[in-house]
C-alpha positions as CSV (number, residue, x, y, z in Angstrom):
1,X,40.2,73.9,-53.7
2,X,40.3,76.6,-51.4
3,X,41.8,76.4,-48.0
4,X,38.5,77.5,-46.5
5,X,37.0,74.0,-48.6
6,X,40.1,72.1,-47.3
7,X,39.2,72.6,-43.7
8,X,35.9,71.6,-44.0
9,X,36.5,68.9,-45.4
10,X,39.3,68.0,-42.7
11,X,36.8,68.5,-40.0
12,X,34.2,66.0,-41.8
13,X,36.5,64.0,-42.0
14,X,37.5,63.5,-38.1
15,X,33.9,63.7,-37.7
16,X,33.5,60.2,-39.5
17,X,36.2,58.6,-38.2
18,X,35.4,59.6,-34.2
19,X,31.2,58.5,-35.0
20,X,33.0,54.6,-36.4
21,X,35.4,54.4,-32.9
22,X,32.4,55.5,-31.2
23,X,30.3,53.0,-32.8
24,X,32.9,50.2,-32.6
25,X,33.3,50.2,-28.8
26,X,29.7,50.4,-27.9
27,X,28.7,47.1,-30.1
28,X,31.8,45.0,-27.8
29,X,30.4,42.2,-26.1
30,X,30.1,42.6,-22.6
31,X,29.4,46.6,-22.8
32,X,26.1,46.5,-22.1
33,X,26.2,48.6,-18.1
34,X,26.1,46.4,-15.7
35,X,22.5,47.2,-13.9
36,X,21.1,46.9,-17.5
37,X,22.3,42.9,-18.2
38,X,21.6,42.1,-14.6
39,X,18.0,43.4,-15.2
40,X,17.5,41.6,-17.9
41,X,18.7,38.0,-16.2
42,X,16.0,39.0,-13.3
43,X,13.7,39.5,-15.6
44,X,13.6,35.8,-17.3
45,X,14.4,34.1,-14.2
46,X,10.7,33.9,-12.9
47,X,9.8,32.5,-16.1
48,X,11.8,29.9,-15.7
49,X,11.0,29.0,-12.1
50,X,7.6,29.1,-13.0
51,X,7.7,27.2,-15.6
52,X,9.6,24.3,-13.3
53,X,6.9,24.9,-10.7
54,X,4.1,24.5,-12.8
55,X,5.9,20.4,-13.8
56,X,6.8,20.0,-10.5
57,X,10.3,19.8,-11.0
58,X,13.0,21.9,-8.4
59,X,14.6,25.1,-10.1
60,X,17.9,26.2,-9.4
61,X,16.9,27.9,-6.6
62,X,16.0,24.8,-4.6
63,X,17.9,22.9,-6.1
64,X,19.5,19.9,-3.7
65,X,16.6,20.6,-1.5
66,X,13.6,17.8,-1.6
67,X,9.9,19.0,-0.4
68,X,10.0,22.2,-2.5
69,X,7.5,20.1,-5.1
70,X,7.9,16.5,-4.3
71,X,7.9,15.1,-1.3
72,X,10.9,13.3,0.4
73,X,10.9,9.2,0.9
74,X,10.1,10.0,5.0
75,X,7.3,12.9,4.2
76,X,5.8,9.3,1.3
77,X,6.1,6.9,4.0
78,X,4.2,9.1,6.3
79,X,1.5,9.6,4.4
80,X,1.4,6.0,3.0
81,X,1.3,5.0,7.1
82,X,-1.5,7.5,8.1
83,X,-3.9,5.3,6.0
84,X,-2.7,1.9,6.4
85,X,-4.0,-0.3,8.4
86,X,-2.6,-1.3,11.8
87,X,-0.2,-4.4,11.1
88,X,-0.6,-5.8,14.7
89,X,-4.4,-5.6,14.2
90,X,-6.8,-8.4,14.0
91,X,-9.9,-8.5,15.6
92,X,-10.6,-10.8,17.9
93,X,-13.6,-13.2,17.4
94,X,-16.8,-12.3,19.5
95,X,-17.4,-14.1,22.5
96,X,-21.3,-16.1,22.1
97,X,-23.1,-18.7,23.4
98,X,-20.8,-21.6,21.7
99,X,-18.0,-20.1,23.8
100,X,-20.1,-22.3,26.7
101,X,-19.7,-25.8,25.2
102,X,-17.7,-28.0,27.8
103,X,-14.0,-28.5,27.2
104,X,-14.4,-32.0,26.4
105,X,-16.5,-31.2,23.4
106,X,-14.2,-28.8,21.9
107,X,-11.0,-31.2,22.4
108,X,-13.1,-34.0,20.8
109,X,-13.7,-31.3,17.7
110,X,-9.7,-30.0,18.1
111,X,-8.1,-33.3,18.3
112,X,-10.9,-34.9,15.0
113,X,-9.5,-31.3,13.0
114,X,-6.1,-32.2,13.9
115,X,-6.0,-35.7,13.2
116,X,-7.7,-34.9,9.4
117,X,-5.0,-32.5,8.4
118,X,-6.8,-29.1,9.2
119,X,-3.9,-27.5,10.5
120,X,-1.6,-26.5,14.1
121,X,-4.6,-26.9,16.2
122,X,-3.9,-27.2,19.8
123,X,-5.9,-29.8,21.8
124,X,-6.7,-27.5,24.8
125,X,-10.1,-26.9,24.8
126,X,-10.2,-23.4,24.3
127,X,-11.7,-21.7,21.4
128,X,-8.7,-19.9,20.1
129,X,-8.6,-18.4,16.4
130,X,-6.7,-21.0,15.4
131,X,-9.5,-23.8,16.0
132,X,-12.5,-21.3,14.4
133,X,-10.0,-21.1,11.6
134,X,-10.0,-24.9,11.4
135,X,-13.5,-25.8,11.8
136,X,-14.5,-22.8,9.3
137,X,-11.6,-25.0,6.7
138,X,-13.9,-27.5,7.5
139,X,-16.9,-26.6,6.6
140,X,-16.3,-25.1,3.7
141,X,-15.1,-28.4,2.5
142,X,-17.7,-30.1,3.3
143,X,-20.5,-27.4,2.1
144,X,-21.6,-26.3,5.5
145,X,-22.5,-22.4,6.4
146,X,-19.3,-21.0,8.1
147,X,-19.9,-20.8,11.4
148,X,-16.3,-21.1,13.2
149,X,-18.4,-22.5,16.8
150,X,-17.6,-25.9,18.1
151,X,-21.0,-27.5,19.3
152,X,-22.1,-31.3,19.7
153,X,-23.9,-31.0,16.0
154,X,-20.5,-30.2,14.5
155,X,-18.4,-33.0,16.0
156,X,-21.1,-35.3,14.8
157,X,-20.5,-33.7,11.5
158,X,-16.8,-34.5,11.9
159,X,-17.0,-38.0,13.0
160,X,-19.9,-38.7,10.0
161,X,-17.5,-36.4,7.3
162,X,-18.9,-37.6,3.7
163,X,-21.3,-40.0,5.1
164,X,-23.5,-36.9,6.1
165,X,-24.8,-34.9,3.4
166,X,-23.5,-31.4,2.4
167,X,-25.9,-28.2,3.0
168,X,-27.1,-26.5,0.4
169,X,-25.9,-23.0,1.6
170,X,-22.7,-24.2,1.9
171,X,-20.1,-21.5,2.2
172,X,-22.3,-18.8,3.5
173,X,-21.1,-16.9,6.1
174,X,-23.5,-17.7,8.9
175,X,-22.5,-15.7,11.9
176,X,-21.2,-13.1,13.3
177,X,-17.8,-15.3,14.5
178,X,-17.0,-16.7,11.0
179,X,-17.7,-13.0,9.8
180,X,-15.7,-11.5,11.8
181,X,-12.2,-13.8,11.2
182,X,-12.4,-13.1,7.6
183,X,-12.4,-9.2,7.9
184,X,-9.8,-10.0,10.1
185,X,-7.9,-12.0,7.4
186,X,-8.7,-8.9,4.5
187,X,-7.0,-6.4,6.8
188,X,-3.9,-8.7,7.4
189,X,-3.4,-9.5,3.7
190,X,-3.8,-5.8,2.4
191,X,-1.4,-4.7,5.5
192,X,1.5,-6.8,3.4
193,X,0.5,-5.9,0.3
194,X,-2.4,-8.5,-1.3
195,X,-5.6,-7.2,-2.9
196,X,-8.8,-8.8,-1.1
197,X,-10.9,-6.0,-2.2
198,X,-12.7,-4.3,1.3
199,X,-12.7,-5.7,4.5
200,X,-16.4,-6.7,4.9
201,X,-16.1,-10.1,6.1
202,X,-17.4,-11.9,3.2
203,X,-15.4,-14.3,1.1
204,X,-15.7,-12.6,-2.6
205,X,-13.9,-13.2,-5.4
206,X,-11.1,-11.0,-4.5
207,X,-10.5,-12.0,-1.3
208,X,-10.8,-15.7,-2.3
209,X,-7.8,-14.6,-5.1
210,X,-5.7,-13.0,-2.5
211,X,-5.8,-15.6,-0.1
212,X,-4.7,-18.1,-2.9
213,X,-1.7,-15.7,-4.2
214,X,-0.4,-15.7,-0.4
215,X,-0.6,-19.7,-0.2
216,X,1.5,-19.9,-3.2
217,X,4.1,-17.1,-2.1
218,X,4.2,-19.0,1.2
219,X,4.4,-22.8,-0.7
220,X,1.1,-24.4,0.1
221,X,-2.0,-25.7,-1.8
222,X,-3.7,-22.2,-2.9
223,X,-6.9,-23.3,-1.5
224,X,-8.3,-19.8,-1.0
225,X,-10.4,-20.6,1.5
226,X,-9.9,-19.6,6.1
227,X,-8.0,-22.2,7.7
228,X,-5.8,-22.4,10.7
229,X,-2.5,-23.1,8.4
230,X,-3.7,-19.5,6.9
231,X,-3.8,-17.1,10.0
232,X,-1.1,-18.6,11.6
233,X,1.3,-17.8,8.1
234,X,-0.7,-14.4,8.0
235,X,0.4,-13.5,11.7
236,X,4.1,-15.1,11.1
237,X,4.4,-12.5,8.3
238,X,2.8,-9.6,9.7
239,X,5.1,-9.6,13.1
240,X,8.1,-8.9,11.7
241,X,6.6,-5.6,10.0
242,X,4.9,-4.6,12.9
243,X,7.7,-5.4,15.5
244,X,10.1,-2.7,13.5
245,X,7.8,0.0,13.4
């Protein structure tokens, strides 16, 4: 070889070995520059936070921080309370002509309720909701239209019970008093929770089924049927709710 071949291949040589140590520390982990790797994290982060938006889960961005996609137990309760009904709410019965009848009458028809087992009735005189209640218990048992008004016919009706022969549209809602109790009655059962279907005043199936579950969760005959015992437990349980709101 001559020296002029021995230097080239010398200089090929270091040529080599400088292109492998070149090669070598570029392929290191962690040598990538550092505005390149933090590029390429920026660049899959949206897809992620996307991706946990679109399932309505948080992403580490908001993380420990409720609202971003589901609302917190104050923002539910708020929303559940803008379409509830008002707990304290029951409408009061219509004042009619029945409203008229003398006090005697009505303490005749209070006292005969009591004494039969229709419920706390209060021998006063005064048509209070407890007393429609009662007299709308009993006419339903007895298969009269539910009227809830105390009049002369009625405490003959009372005084007769069985002897006098049932209706034949017994439990139809006859009136605008009667009517008006058992919406009364829907809004109070679906304010803690029961299913009476809407509050129309009428007593359908799935009012009659609600009314029964509440007698049994309260321990009396489910009668599913309006009766004093029954809006006097429905307003027992609804003043506690609405006395804490």
């Amino acid at each position: 070889m001559t020296p002029g071949q021995a230097r080239a291949a010398l200089l090929g040589f270091l040529l080599v070995t400088v292109g492998v140590a070149a090669n070598a520390l570029l392929l290191q982990p962690g040598s990538l520059p550092a505005g390149r790797a933090v590029a390429e994290r920026a660049s899959t982060r949206p897809a992620t936070d996307k991706a946990a938006a679109k399932l309505g889960e948080p992403n580490a961005a908001t993380s420990g921080r409720r609202g971003a996609f589901l609302p917190s137990p104050e923002e539910q309760a708020l929303r559940i309370a803008r379409f509830a009904p008002d707990l304290a709410k029951i409408d009061p019965a219509p004042a009619g002509p029945d409203d008229t009848s003398d006090a005697e009458t009505i303490r005749a028809i209070q006292r005969e309720l009591k004494l039969r087992g229709y419920g706390p009735v209060a021998t006063d005189g005064s048509m209070g909701l407890t007393t429609r209640a009662a007299i709308m218990a009993f006419e339903h048992d007895y298969g009269m239209a539910l009227r809830a008004e105390a009049n002369e016919r009625l405490l003959k009706r009372i005084l007769l019970g069985a002897a006098d022969a049932p209706v034949a549209d017994g439990g139809r809602v006859a009136s605008a008093r009667a009517e008006q109790i058992i919406r009364s009655v829907q809004q109070w059962l679906v304010a803690l929770g029961y299913q009476p279907g809407r509050p129309d005043g009428r007593l359908g199936e799935d009012t009659v089924k609600a009314i029964r579950d509440f007698e049994m969760d309260k321990g009396l005959v489910p009668r599913g049927r309006i009766s004093a015992e029954l809006v006097t437990r429905l307003g027992d349980a609804v003043a506690p709710k609405s006395s804490s709101r």
